[in-house]
N, C-alpha and C positions, 0 to 999 in steps of 0.2 A: 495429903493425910488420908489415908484408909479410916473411913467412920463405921462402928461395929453399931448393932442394930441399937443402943442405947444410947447414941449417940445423935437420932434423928433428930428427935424433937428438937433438943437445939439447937442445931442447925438452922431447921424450918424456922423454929424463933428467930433466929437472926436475920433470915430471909425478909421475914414478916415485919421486925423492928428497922429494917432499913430502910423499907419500902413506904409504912408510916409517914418515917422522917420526911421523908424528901418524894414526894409524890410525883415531881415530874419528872424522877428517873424510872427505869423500866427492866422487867424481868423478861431475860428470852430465852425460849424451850427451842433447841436443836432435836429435833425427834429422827431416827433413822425408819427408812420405807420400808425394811425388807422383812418385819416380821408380825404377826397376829400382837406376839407380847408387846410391841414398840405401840401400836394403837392401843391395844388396853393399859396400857402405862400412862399415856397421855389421855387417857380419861378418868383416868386415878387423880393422877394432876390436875387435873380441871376439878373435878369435886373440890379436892382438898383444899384449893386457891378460891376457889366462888365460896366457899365460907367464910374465908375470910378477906374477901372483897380486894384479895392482889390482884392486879390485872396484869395478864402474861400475852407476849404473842409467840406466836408457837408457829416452825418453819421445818417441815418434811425437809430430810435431806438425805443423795442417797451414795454419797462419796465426800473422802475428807477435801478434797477442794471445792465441793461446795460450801462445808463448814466453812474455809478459810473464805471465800470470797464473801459470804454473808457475813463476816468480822468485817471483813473490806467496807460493806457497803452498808451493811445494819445498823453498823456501829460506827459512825461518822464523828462522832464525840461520843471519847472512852467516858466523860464525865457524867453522861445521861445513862450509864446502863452501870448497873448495882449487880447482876446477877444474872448467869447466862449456865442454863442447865441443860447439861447430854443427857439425851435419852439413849440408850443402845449405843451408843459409839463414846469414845474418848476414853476407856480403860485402855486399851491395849499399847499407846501413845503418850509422848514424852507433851501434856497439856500447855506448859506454859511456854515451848518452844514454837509448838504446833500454831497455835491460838496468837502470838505476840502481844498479850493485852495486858494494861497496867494494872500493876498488883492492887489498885483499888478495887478491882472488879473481881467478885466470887465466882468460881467456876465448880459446878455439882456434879459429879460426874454421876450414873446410873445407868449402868449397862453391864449387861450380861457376858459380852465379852472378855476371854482370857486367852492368855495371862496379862494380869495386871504391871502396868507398866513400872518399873523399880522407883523412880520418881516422885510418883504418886504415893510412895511408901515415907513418906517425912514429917515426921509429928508435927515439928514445929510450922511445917508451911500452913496457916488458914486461911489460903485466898484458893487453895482446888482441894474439893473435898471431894472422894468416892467414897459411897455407901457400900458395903461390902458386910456379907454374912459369912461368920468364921465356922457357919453349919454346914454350909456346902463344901467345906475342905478346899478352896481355889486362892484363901487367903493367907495358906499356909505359907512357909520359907521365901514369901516376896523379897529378896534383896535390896538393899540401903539405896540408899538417892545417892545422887552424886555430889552428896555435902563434901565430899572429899576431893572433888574435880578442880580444875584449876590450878594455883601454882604447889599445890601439895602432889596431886596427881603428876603435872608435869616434872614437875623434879623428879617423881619417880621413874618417870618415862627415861627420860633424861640419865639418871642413875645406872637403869636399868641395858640402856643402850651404850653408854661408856664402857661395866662390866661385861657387858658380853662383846663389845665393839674394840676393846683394848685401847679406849679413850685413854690418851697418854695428858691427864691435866697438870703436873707441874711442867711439861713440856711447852703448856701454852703461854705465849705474852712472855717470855721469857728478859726481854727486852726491859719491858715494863717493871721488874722485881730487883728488889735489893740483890746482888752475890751472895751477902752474906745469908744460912740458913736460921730461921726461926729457932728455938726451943720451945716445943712442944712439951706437954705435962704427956704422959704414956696415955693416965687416967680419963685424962679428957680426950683423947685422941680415941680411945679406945671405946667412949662412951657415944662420940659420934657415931662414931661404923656402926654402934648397933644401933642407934639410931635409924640409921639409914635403911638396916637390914631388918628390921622389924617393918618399917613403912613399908618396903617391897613386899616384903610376905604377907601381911596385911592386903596388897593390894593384888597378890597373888591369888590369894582368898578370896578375895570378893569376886576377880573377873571370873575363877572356878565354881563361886556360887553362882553367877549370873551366867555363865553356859549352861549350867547344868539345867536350873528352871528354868530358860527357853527351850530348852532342845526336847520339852516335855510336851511343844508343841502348842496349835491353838484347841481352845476348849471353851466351855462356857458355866457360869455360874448360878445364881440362882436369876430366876426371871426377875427382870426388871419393875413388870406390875406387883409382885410378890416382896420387892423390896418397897414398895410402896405402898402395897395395902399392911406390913409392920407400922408404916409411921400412919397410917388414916386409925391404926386401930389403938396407936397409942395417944391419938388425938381425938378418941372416942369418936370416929366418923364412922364406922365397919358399921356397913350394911347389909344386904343382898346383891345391892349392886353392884358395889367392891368388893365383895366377894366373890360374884359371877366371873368379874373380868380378872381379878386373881386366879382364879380358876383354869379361865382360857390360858392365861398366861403361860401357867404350869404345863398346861393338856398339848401347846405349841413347842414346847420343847421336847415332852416324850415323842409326838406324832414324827416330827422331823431330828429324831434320835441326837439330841442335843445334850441327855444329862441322861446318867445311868437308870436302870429298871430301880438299883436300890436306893436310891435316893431319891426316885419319883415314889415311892411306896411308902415312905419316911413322910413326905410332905403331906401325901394322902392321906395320911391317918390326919393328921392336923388339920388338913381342910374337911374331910370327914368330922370332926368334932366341932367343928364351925358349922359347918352345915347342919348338925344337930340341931344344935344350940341356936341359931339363928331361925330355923324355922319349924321352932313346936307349934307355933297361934296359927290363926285363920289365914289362909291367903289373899283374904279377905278383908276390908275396913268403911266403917256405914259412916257416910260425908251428907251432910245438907246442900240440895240445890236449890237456889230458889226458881220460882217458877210462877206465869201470871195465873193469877184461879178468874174466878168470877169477876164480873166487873170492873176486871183490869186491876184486881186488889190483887199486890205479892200477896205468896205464900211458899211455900217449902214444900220438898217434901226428902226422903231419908232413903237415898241408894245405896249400891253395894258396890265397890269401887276393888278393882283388886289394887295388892301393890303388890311391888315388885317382885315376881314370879315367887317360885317357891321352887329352890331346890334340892333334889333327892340324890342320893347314892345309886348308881347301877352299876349292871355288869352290864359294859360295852363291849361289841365286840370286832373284830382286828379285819371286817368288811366295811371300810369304809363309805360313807352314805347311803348307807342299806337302806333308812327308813323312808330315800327319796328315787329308789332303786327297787326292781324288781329283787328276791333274795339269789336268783340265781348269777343276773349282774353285777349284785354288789360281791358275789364269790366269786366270779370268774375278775373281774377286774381289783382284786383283794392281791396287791405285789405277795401279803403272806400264804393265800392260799397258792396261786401261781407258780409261784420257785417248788412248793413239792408236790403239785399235781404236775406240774409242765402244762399248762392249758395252752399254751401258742401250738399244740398238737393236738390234733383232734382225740387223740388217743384222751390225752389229761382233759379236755373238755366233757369227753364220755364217761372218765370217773366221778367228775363231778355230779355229771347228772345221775349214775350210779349213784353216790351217796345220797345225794338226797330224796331218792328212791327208796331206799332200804330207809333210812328215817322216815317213811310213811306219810311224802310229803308228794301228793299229787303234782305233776307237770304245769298243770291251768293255775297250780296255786303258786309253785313258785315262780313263774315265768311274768304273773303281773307285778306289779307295783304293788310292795310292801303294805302302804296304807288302802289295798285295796283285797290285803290277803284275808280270809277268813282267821278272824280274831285266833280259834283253836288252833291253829297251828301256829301264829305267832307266839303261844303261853307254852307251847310243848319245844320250842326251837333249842332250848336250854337245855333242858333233860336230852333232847336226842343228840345234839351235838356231844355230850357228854359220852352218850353212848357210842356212836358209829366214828367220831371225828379221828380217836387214836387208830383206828385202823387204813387212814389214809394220811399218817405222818401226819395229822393237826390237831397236836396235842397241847396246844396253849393259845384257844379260840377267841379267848380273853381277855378283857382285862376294867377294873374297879376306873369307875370314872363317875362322871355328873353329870344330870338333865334339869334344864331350866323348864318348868312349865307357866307359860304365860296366858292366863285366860283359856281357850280351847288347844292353846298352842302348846307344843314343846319343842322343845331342842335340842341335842346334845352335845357338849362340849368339843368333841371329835367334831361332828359338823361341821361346828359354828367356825373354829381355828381354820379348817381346809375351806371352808366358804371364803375367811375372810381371807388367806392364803392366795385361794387364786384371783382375788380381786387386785390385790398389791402382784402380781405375779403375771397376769394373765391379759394382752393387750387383742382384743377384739381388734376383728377389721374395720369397724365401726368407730373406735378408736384410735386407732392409726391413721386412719384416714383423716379423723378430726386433731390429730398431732398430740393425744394424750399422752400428759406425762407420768413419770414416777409419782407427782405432788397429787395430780387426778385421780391416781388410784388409789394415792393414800387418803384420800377423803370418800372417797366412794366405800371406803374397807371403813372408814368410821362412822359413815352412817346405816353402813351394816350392824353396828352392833348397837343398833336402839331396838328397843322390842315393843315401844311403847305404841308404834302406827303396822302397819301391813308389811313393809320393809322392804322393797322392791328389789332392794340392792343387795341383801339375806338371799332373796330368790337367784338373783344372778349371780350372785358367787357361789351356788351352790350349783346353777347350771355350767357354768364353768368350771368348779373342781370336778364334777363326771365330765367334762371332757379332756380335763388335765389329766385325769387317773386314765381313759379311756386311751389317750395319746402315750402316756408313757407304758404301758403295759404292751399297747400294739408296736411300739417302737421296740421295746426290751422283747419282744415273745421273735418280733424278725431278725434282732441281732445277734439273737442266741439260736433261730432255727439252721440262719445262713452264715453266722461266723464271721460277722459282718464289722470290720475295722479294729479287730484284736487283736493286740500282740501281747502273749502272753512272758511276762518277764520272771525271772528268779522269785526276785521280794514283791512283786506287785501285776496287775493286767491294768493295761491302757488300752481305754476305746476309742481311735483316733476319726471321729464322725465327720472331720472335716470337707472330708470327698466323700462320703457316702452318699448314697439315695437311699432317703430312708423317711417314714411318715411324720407327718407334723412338724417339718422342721422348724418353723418359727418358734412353736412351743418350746422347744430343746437350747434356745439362746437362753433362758431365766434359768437363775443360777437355782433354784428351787427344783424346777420340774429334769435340771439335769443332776441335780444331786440324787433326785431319785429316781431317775434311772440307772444312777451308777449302783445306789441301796439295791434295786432290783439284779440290777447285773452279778454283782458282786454276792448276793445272796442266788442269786442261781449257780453260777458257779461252783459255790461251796457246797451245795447240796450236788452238784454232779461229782466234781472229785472229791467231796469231805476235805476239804485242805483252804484255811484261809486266806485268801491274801487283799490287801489295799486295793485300790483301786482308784486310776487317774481317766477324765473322761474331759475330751476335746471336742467340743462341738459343730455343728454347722456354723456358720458364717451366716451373722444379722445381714441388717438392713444398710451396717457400714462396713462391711466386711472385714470385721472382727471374731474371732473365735473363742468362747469361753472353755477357761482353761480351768479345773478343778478339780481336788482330792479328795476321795471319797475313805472315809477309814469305820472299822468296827464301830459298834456303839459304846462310849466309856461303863467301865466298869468301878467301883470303887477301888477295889484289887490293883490296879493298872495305873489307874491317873492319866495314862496317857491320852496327847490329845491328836491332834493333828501336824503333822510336821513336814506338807508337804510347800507350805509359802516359801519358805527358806530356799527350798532346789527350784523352785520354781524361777525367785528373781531373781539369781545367782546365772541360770539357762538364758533368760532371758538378757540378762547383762552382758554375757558373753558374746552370746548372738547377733548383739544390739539390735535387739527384733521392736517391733514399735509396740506397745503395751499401754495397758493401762491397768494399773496396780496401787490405786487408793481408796478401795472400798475396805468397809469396819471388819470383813473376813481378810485374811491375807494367805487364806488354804485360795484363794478365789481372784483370779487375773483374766483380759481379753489381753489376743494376743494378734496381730493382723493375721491376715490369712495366707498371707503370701509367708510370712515366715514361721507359719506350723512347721514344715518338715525338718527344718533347721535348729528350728526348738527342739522339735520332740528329741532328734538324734543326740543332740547336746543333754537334754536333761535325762537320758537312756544311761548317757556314759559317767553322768554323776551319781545318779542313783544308783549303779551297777558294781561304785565304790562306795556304798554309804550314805545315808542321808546322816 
């Protein structure tokens, strides 16, 4: 059953009332690894549960066969476990096939992925509930379950395969039948056929609705923290701090172009009005400590405690970790300034520094570290970008976002996302060596996001996204000076990186830091020939010599709808091939593929897409 946002609390009720009853069964949270919003969801979660004293345990996962084997082993007796919630994964999946668990057990699905599986679309089921918002437009024309499956569908099969097959049925069992013929009424005979003929068309219908919404591709909905700071605020929990990670939630899908400009601007205004409202009072609140005085007698005395941050409105802008970056690195490594200066030439590096020459921005000033530039030029950065930026093609420097300020600290939403981005993303030598996993780094990206101590781990993921940006810009600046694994196709360019030599290769196996080389690729391009096209990017070959395989497409628009649709030619190449694969992660634009059968792939999936996706 699709649950629309008035339907939470309910839910949760019931979650709460079962849990009551029978204390020693158990609620378990499936969380997915691969995204900022998947950790701030699960911290959503946790508030919302430690109020009311549910105890949950909660299990990083980063492919659906580790779903299924943690049903395998988690759930040892279906009769101990009441409630088992997706985070990020199980919309796009047929749940009750997937999962095999008895219909006493609640399955919540909450995930941003689409499209929503047709299944999941059935009133009457209340043991798999998605939450789903009918404002982001992704829960529109979801097609019926398969109430109709079974011997009603079969008979149509069946029906269907005789009329077109010249199934001769009084010809069959002949042996079996009276000689003599039946009388038949016309009326009744007549009332069958269309019987029959309506069932077909009816199911004609359906399978033509259900082509039609898949082939719209994959796409994504509203974030999953954001569907959960609705139900903390209808359970009067909305704080600053569900709000903060609501926030990030949102800022993780615009940054990694996962929901249109017009629908991120829509939401903004919303969390804009929140963020009002939330923090007119002090940042501030005076608590008693006590303390020994004299003669070993307590006594008290009355400090100033902040809470939790206060956050503002800004205009961020589109130089990623500028405020932990020199201003001139965060614009040469900015994918948007890059595509229309060409900085991977010296030529485009020397405009840059032209610009912000004529913005009256000294060398020594922009060349340090942001927090160490003379204040006046950081408050005049606005005004002159405004002025100078249109005459080097950077006419949308911008863009409305949010800053946390915590005691002397701040931080910006932008940041904090790509901090905890390449924490979940970004496996250190250091790391590898000590065999860290997916689960390692999804905790490490969680305790990123406490602001409440020094944050060690705030710091290393943000040393890590400047080396992620730094690796994917140097990677994109050489495959575009040397032409380096392109084949440029009718409807699309594929960058087949599997034989290249090329910088950072490790980095370039995460399906993150390749998607946005492909964003870069595919955005330089368009700016050399002005002409769009998709874009498919094959990478080096890991540590198992495997090669990630993925579709890179425009950023949705509401106009469009469209999503991605390159999973489907993908497994279809791969079927073919019988190339060895691996194709059950929650994206399905996103496969490895060995490495020995790239060339095989790619030419197979050349001649399918050549006809058509």
């Amino acid at each position: 059953m699709l649950v629309p946002p008035e339907g939470y609390v309910q839910v949760y009720d019931s979650i709460k009332q079962d849990f009551y009853q029978s204390q020693e069964r158990r609620v378990l949270v499936f969380v997915a690894t691969d995204s900022c919003d998947s950790v701030c969801a699960t911290k959503t979660l946790q508030t919302i549960f430690h109020r009311d004293s549910v105890q949950f345990s909660l299990y990083p996962v980063s492919a659906y066969s580790e779903v299924q084997r943690l049903c395998r082993e988690v759930v040892s007796d279906p009769q101990d476990l009441q409630t088992l919630i997706l985070v990020n994964c199980g919309a796009t999946e047929d749940v009750a096939k997937l999962l095999d668990l008895q219909e006493s057990v609640r399955v919540i699905v909450i995930d941003s992925h689409r499209p929503f599986h047709h299944n999941l679309n059935d009133p009457d089921n209340i043991t798999i509930l998605a939450f789903c918002n009918p404002a982001d437009g992704t829960c529109d024309n979801v097609p019926e379950p398969d109430i109709f499956s079974g011997s009603d569908d079969e008979d149509d099969d069946d029906e269907a395969e005789n009329e077109e097959g010249g199934f001769d049925d009084d010809a069959e069992n002949d042996s079996n039948r009276p000689n003599r013929r039946q009388r038949v009424s016309p009326d009744s005979s007549h009332a069958g056929i269309s019987r029959q003929a309506d069932r077909r068309k009816e199911q004609r219908e359906r399978r033509h609705q259900r082509k039609e919404y898949y082939q719209k591709g994959v796409s994504s909905g509203e974030p999953a923290t954001c569907v959960l700071y609705k139900l903390a605020t209808a359970l009067r929990l909305e704080d600053n701090h569900l709000l903060w990670l609501s926030i990030l939630g949102l800022t993780d899908h615009l940054v990694h172009q996962r929901i249109s400009h017009e629908l991120y601007t829509s939401w903004l205004q919303e969390f804009t009005d929140l963020v009002k409202h939330s923090n007119t009072g002090e940042s501030y609140t005076e608590i008693v400590v006590p303390r020994p005085g004299a003669d070993d007698i307590p006594t008290a005395i009355t400090v100033s405690k902040p809470l939790y941050g206060k956050i503002s409105p800004i205009d961020d802008y589109r130089f990623p970790l500028m405020r932990h970056w020199s201003l001139f690195e965060a614009m040469l490594h900015s994918p948007y300034v890059a595509v229309r200066l060409q900085t991977w030439h010296d030529k485009g590096r020397r405009l840059l520094q032209d610009m912000l020459v004529k913005m009256g921005f000294p060398a020594p000033q922009f060349r340090q570290k942001w927090t160490a530039m003379d204040p006046r030029y950081q408050k005049i950065l606005a005004s002159k970008l405004q002025e100078h930026a249109h005459n080097y093609t950077l006419t949308d420097v911008s863009f409305r976002s949010f800053e946390l300020a915590w005691a002397w600290r701040k931080q910006t939403a932008s940041d904090t996302v790509h901090a905890v981005t390449a924490l979940l993303e970004v496996t250190t030598a250091k790391q590898a060596a000590a065999h860290d996993d997916t689960k390692d780094r999804f905790w490490r990206a969680w305790s990123a996001l406490s602001v409440e101590s020094a944050n060690n781990e705030l710091k290393q993921g943000l040393e890590l996204s400047k080396k992620l940006q730094q690796g994917i810009l140097n990677a994109g600046g050489l495959i575009m000076a040397r032409g380096l694994g392109n084949q440029n196709m009718k409807r699309y360019h594929m960058w087949n990186l599997s034989h290249q030599d090329i910088s950072n290769k490790e980095m370039m196996t995460s399906p993150t830091a390749l998607a946005k080389l492909g964003w870069f690729l595919m955005e330089a391009r368009q700016h050399q020939t002005n002409r769009h096209k998709d874009v498919i990017m094959v990478s080096p070959p890991n540590h198992d010599k495997m090669c990630l395989v993925l579709g890179v497409v425009a950023q949705p628009t509401l106009a469009t709808r469209q999503g991605n649709t390159f999973g489907t030619a993908f497994r279809s190449a791969a079927d073919d091939t019988e190339a060895q694969t691996q194709h059950d992660g929650f994206d399905s634009s996103i496969m490895r593929i060995s490495a020995d059968d790239v060339q095989r792939f790619v030419m197979t999936l050349h001649l399918k897409l050549s006809h058509g996706r």
